[in-house]
mmCIF file of the N, C-alpha and C atoms, coordinates in Angstrom:
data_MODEL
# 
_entry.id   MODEL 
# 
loop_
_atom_site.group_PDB 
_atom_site.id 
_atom_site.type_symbol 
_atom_site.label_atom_id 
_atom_site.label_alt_id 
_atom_site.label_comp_id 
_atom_site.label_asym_id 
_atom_site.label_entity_id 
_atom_site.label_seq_id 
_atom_site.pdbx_PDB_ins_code 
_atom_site.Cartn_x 
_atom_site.Cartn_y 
_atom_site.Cartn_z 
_atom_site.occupancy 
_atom_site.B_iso_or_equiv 
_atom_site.pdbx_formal_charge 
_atom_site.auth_seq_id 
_atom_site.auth_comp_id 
_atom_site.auth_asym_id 
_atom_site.auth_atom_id 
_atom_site.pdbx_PDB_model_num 
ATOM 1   N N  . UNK A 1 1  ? -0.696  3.906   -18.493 1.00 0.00 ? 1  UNK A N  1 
ATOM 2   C CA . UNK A 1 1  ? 0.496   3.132   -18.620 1.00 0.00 ? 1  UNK A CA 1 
ATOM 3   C C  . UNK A 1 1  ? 1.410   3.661   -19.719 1.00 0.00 ? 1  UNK A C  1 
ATOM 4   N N  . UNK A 1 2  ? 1.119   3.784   -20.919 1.00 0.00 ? 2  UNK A N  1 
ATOM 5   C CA . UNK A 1 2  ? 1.712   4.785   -21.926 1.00 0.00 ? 2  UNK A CA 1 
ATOM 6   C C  . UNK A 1 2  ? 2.019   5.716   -21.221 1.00 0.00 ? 2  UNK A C  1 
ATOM 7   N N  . UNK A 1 3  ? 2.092   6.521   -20.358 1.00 0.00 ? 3  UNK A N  1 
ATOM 8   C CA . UNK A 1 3  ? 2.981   7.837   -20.002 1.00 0.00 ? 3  UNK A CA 1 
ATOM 9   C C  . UNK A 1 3  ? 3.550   7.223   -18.845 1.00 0.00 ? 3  UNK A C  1 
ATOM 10  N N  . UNK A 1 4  ? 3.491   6.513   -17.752 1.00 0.00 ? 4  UNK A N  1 
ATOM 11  C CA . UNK A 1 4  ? 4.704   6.007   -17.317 1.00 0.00 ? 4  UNK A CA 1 
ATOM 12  C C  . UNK A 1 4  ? 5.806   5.659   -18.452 1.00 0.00 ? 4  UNK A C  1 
ATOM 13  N N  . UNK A 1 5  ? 5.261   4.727   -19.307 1.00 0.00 ? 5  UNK A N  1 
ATOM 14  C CA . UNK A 1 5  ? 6.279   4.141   -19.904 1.00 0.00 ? 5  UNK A CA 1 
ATOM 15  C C  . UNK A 1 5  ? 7.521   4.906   -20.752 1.00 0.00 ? 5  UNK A C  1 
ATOM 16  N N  . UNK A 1 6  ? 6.696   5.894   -21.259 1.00 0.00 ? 6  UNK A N  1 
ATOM 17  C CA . UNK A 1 6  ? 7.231   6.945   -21.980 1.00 0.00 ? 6  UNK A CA 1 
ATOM 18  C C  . UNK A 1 6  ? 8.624   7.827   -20.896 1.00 0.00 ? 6  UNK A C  1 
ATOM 19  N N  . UNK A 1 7  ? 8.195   7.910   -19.692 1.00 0.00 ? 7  UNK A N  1 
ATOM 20  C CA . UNK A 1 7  ? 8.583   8.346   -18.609 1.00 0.00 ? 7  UNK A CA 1 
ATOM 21  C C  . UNK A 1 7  ? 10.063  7.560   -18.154 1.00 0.00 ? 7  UNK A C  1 
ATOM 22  N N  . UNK A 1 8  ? 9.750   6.301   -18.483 1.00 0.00 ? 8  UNK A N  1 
ATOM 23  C CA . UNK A 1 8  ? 10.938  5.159   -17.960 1.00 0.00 ? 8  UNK A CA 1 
ATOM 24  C C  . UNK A 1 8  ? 10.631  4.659   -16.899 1.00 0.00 ? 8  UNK A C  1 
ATOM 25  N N  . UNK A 1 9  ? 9.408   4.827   -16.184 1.00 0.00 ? 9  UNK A N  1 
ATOM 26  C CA . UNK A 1 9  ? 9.197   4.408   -15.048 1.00 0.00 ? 9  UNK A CA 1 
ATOM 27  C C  . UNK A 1 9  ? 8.584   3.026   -14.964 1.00 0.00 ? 9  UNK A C  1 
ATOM 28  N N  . UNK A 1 10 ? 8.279   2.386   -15.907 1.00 0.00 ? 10 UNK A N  1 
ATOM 29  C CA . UNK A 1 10 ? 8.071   1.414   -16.168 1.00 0.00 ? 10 UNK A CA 1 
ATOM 30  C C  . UNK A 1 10 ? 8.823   0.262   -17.553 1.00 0.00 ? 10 UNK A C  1 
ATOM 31  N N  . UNK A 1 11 ? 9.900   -0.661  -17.056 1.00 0.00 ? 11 UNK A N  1 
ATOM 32  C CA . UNK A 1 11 ? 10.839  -1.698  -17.867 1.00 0.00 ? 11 UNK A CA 1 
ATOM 33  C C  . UNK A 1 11 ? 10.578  -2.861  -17.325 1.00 0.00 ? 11 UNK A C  1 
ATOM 34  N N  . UNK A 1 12 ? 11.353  -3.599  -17.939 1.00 0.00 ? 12 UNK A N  1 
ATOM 35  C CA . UNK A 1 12 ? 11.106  -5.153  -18.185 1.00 0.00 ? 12 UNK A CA 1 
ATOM 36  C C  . UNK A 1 12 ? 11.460  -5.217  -16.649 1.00 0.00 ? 12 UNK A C  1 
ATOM 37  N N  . UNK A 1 13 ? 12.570  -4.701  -16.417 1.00 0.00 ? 13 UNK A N  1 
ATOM 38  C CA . UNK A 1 13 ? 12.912  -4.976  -14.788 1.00 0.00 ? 13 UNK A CA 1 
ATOM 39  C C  . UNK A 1 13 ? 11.434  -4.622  -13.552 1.00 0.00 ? 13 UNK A C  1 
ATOM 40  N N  . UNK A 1 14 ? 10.634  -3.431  -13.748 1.00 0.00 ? 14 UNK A N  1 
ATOM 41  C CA . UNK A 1 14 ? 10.085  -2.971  -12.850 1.00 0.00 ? 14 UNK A CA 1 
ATOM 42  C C  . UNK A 1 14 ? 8.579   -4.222  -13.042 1.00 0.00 ? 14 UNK A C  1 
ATOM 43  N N  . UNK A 1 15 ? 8.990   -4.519  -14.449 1.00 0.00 ? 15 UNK A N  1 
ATOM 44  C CA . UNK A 1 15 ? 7.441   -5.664  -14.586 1.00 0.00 ? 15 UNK A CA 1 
ATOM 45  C C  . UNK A 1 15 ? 7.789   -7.145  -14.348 1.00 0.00 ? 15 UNK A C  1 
ATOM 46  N N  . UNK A 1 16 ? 9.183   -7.206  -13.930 1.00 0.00 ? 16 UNK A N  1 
ATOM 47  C CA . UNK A 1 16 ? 9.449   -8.976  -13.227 1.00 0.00 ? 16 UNK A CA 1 
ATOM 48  C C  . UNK A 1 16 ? 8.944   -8.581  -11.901 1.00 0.00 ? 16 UNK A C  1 
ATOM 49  N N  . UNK A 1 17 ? 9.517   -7.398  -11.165 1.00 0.00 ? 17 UNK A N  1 
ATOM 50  C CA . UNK A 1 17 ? 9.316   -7.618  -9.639  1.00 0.00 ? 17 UNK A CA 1 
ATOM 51  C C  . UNK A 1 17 ? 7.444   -7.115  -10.126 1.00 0.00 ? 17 UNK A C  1 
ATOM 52  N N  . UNK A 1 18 ? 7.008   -6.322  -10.429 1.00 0.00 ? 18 UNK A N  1 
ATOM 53  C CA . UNK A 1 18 ? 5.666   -6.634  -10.298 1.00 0.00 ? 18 UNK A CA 1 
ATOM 54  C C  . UNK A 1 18 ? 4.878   -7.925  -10.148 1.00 0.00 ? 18 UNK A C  1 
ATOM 55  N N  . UNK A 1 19 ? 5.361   -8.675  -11.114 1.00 0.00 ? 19 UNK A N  1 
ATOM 56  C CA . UNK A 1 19 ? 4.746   -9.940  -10.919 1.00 0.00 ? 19 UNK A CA 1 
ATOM 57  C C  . UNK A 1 19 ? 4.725   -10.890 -10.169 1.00 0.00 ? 19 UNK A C  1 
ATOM 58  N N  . UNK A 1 20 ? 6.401   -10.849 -9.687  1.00 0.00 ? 20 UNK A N  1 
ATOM 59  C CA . UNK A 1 20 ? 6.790   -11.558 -8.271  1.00 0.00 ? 20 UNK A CA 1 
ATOM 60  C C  . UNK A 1 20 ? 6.226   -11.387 -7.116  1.00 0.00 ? 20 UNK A C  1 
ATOM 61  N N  . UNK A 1 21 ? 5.525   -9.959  -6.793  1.00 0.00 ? 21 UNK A N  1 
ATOM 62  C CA . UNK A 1 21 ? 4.892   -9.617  -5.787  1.00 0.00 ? 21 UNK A CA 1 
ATOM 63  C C  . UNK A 1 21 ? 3.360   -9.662  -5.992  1.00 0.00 ? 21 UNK A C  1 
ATOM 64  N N  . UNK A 1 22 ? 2.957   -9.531  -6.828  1.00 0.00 ? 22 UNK A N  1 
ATOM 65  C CA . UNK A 1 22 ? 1.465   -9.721  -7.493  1.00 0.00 ? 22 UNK A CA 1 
ATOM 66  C C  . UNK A 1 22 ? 0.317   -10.803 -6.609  1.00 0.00 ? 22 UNK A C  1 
ATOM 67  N N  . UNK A 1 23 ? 0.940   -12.086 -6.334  1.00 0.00 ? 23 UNK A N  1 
ATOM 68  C CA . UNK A 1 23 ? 0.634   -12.913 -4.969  1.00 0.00 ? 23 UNK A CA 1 
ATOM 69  C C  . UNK A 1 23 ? 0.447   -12.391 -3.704  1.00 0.00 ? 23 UNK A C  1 
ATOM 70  N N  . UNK A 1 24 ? 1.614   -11.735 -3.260  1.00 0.00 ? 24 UNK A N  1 
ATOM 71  C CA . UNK A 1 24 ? 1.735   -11.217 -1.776  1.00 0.00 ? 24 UNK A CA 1 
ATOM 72  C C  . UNK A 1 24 ? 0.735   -9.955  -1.989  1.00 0.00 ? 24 UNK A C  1 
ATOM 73  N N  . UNK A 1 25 ? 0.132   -9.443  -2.700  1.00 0.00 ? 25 UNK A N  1 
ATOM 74  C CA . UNK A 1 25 ? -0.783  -7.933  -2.936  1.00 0.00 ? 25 UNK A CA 1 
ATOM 75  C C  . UNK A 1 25 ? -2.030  -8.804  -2.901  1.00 0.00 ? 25 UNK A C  1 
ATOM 76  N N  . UNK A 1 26 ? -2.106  -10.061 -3.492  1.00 0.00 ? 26 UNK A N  1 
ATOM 77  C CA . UNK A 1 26 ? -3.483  -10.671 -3.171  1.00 0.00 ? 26 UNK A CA 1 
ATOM 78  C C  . UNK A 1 26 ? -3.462  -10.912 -2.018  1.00 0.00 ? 26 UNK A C  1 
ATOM 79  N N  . UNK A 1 27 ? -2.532  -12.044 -1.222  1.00 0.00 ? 27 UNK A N  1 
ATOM 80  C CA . UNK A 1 27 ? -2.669  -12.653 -0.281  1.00 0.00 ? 27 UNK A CA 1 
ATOM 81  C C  . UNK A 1 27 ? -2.776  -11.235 0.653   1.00 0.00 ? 27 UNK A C  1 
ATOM 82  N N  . UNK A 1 28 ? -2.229  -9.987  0.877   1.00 0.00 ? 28 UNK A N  1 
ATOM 83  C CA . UNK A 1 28 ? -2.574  -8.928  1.780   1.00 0.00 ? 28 UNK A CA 1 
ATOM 84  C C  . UNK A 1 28 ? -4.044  -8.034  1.551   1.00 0.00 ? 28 UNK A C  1 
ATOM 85  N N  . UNK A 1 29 ? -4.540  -8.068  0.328   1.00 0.00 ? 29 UNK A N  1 
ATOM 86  C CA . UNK A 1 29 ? -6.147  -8.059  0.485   1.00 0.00 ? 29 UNK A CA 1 
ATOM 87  C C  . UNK A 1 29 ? -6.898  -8.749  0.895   1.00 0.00 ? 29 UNK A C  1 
ATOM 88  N N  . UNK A 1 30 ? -6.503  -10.280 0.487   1.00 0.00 ? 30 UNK A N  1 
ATOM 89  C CA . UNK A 1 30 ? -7.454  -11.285 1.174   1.00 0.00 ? 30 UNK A CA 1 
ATOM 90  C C  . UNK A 1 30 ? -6.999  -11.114 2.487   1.00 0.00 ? 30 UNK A C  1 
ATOM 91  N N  . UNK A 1 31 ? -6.611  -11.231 3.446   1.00 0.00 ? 31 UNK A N  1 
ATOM 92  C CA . UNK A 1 31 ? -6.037  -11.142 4.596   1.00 0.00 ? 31 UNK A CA 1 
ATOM 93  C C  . UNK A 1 31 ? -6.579  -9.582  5.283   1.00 0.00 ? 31 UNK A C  1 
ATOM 94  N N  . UNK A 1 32 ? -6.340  -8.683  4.669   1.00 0.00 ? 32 UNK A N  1 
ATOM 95  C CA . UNK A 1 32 ? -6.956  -7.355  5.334   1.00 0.00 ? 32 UNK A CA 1 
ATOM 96  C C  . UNK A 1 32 ? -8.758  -7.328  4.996   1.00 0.00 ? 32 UNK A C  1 
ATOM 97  N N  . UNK A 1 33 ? -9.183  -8.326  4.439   1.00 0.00 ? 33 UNK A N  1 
ATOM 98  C CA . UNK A 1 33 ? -10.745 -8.365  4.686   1.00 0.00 ? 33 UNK A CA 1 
ATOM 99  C C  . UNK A 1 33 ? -11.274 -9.325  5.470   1.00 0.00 ? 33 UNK A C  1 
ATOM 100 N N  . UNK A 1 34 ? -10.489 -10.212 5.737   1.00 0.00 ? 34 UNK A N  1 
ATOM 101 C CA . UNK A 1 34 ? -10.691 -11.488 6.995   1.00 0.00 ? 34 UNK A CA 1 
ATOM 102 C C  . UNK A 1 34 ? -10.684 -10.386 8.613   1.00 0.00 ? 34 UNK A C  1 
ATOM 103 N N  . UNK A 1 35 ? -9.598  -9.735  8.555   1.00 0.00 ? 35 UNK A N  1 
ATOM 104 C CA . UNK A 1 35 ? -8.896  -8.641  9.195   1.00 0.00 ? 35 UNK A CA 1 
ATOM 105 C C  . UNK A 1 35 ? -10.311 -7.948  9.894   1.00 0.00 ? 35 UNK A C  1 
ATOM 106 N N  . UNK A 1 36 ? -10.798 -6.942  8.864   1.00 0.00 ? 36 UNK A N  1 
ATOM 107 C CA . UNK A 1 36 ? -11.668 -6.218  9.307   1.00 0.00 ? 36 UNK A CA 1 
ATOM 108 C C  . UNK A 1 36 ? -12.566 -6.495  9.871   1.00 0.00 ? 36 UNK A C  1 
ATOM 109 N N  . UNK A 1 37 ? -13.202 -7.478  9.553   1.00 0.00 ? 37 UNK A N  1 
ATOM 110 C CA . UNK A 1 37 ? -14.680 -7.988  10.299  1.00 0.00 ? 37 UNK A CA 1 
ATOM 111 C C  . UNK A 1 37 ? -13.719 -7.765  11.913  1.00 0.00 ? 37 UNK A C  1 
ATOM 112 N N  . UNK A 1 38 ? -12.878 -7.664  12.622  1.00 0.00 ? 38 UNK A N  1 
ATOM 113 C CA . UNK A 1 38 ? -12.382 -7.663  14.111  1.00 0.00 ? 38 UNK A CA 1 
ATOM 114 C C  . UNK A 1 38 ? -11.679 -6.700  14.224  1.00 0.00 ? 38 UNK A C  1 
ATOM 115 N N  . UNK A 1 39 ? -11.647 -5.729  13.598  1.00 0.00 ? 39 UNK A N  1 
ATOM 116 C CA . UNK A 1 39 ? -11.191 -4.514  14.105  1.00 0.00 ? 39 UNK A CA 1 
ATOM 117 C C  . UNK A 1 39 ? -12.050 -3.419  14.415  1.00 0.00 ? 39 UNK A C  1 
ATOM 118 N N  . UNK A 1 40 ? -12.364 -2.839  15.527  1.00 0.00 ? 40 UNK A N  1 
ATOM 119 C CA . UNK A 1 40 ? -13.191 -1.730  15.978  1.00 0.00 ? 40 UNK A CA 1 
ATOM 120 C C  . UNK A 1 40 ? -12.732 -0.649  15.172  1.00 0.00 ? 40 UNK A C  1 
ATOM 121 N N  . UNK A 1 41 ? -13.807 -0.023  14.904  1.00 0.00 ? 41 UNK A N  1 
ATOM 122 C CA . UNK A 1 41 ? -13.748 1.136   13.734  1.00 0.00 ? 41 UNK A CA 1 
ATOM 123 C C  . UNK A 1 41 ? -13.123 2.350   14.502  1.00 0.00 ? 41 UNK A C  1 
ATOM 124 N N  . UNK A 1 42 ? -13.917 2.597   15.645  1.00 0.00 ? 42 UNK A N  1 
ATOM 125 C CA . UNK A 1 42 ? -13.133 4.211   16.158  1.00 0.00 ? 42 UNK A CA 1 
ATOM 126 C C  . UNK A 1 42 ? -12.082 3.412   16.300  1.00 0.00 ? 42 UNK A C  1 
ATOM 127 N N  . UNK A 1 43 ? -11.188 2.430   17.191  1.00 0.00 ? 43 UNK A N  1 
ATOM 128 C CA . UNK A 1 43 ? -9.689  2.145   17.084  1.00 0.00 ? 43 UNK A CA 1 
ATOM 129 C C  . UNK A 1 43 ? -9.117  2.243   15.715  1.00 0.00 ? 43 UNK A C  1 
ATOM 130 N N  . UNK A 1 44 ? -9.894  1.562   14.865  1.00 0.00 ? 44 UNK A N  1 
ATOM 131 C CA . UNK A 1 44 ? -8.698  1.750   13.635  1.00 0.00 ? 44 UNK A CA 1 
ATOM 132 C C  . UNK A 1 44 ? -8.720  3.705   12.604  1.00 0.00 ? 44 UNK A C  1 
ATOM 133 N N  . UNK A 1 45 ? -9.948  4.221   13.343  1.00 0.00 ? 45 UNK A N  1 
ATOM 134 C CA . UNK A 1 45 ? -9.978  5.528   12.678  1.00 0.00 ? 45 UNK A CA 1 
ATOM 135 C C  . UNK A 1 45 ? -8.630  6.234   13.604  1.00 0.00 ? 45 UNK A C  1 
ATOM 136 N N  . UNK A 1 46 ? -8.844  6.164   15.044  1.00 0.00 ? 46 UNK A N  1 
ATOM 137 C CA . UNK A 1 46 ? -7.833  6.935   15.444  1.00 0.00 ? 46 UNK A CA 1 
ATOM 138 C C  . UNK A 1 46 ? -6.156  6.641   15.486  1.00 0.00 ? 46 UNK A C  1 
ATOM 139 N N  . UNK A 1 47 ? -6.131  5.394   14.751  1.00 0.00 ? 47 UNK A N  1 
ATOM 140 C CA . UNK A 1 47 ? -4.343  4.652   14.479  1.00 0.00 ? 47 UNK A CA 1 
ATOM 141 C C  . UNK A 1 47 ? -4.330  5.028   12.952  1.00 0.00 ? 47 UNK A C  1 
ATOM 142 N N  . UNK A 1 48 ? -5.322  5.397   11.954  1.00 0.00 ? 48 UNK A N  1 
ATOM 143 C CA . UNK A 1 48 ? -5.483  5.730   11.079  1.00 0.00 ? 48 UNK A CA 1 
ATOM 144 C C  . UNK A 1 48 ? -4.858  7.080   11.306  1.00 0.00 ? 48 UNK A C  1 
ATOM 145 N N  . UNK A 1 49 ? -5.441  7.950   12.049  1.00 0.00 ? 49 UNK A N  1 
ATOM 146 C CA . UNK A 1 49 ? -5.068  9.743   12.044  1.00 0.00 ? 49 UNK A CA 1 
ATOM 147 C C  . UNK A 1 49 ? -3.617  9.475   12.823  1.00 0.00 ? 49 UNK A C  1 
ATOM 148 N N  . UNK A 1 50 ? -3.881  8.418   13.739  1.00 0.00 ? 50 UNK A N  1 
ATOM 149 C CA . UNK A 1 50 ? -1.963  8.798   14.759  1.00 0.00 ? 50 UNK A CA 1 
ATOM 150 C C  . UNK A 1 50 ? -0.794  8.196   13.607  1.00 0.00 ? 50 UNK A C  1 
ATOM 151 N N  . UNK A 1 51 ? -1.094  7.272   12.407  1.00 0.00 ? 51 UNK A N  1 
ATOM 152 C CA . UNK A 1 51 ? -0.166  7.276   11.813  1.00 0.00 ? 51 UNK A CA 1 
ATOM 153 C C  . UNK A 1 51 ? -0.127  8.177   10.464  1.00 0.00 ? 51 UNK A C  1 
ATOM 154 N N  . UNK A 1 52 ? -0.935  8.788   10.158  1.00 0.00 ? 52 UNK A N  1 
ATOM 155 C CA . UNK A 1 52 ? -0.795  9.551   9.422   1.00 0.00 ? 52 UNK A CA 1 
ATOM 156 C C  . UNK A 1 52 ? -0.223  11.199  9.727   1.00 0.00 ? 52 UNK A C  1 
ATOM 157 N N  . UNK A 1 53 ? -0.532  11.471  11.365  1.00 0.00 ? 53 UNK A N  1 
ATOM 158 C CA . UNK A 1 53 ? 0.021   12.176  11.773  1.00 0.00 ? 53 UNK A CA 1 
ATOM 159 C C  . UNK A 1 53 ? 1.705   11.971  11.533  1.00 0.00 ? 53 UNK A C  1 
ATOM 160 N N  . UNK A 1 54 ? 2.117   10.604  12.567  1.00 0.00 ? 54 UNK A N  1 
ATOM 161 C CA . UNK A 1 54 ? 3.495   10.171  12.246  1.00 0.00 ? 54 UNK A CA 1 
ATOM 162 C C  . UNK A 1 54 ? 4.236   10.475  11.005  1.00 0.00 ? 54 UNK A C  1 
ATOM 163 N N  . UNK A 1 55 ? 3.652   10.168  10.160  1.00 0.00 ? 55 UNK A N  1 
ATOM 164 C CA . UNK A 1 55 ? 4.113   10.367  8.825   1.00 0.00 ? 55 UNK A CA 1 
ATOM 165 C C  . UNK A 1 55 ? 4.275   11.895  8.032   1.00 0.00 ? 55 UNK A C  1 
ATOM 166 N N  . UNK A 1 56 ? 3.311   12.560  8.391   1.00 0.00 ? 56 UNK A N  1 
ATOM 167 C CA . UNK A 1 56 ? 3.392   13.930  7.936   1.00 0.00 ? 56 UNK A CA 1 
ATOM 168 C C  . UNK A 1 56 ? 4.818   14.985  8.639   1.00 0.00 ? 56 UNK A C  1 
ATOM 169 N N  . UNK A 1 57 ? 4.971   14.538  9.983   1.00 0.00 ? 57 UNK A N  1 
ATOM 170 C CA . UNK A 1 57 ? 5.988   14.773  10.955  1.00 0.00 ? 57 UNK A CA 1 
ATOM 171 C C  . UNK A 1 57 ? 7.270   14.213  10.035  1.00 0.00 ? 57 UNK A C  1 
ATOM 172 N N  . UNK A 1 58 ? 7.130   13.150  9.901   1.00 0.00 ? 58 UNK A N  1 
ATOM 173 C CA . UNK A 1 58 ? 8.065   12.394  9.450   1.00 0.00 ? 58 UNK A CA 1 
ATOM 174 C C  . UNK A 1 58 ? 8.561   13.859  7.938   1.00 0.00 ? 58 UNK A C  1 
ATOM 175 N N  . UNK A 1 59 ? 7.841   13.870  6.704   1.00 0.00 ? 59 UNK A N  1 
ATOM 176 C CA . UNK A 1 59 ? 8.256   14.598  5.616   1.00 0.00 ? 59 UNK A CA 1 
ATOM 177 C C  . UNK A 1 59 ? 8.283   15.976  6.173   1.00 0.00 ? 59 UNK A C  1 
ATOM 178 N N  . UNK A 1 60 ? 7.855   16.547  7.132   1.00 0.00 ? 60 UNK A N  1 
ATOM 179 C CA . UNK A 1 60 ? 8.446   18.366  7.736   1.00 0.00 ? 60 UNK A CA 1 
ATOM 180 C C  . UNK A 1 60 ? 9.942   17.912  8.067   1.00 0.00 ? 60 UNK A C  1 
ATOM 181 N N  . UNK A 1 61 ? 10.004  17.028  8.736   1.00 0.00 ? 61 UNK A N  1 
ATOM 182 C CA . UNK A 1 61 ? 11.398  16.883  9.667   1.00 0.00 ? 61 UNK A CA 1 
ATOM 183 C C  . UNK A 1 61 ? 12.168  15.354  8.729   1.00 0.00 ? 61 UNK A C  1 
# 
């Protein structure tokens, strides 16, 4: 945290919205472990590789 800060990448501004969202980062962990127990693993491995594919496409182009 000292070398962000040093950096500027971290101010009073970037640590209100941290906190404001700090809830919604729980409530989306708790929620993505309710989640998993029903998601089939090879389905989520291969939407795992097709969006990471997407994305790599995405930063070439």
């Amino acid at each position: 945290m000292p070398f962000s800060y040093s950096l500027g990448l971290i101010n009073f501004d970037s640590l209100q919205i941290s906190l404001l969202l700090a809830p919604v980062a729980v409530a989306g962990a708790l929620t993505g472990r309710v989640l998993i127990r029903h998601i089939n693993q090879q389905v989520f491995e291969l939407l795992a590789l097709a969006l990471t594919l997407v994305a790599g496409l995405r930063l070439l182009f």
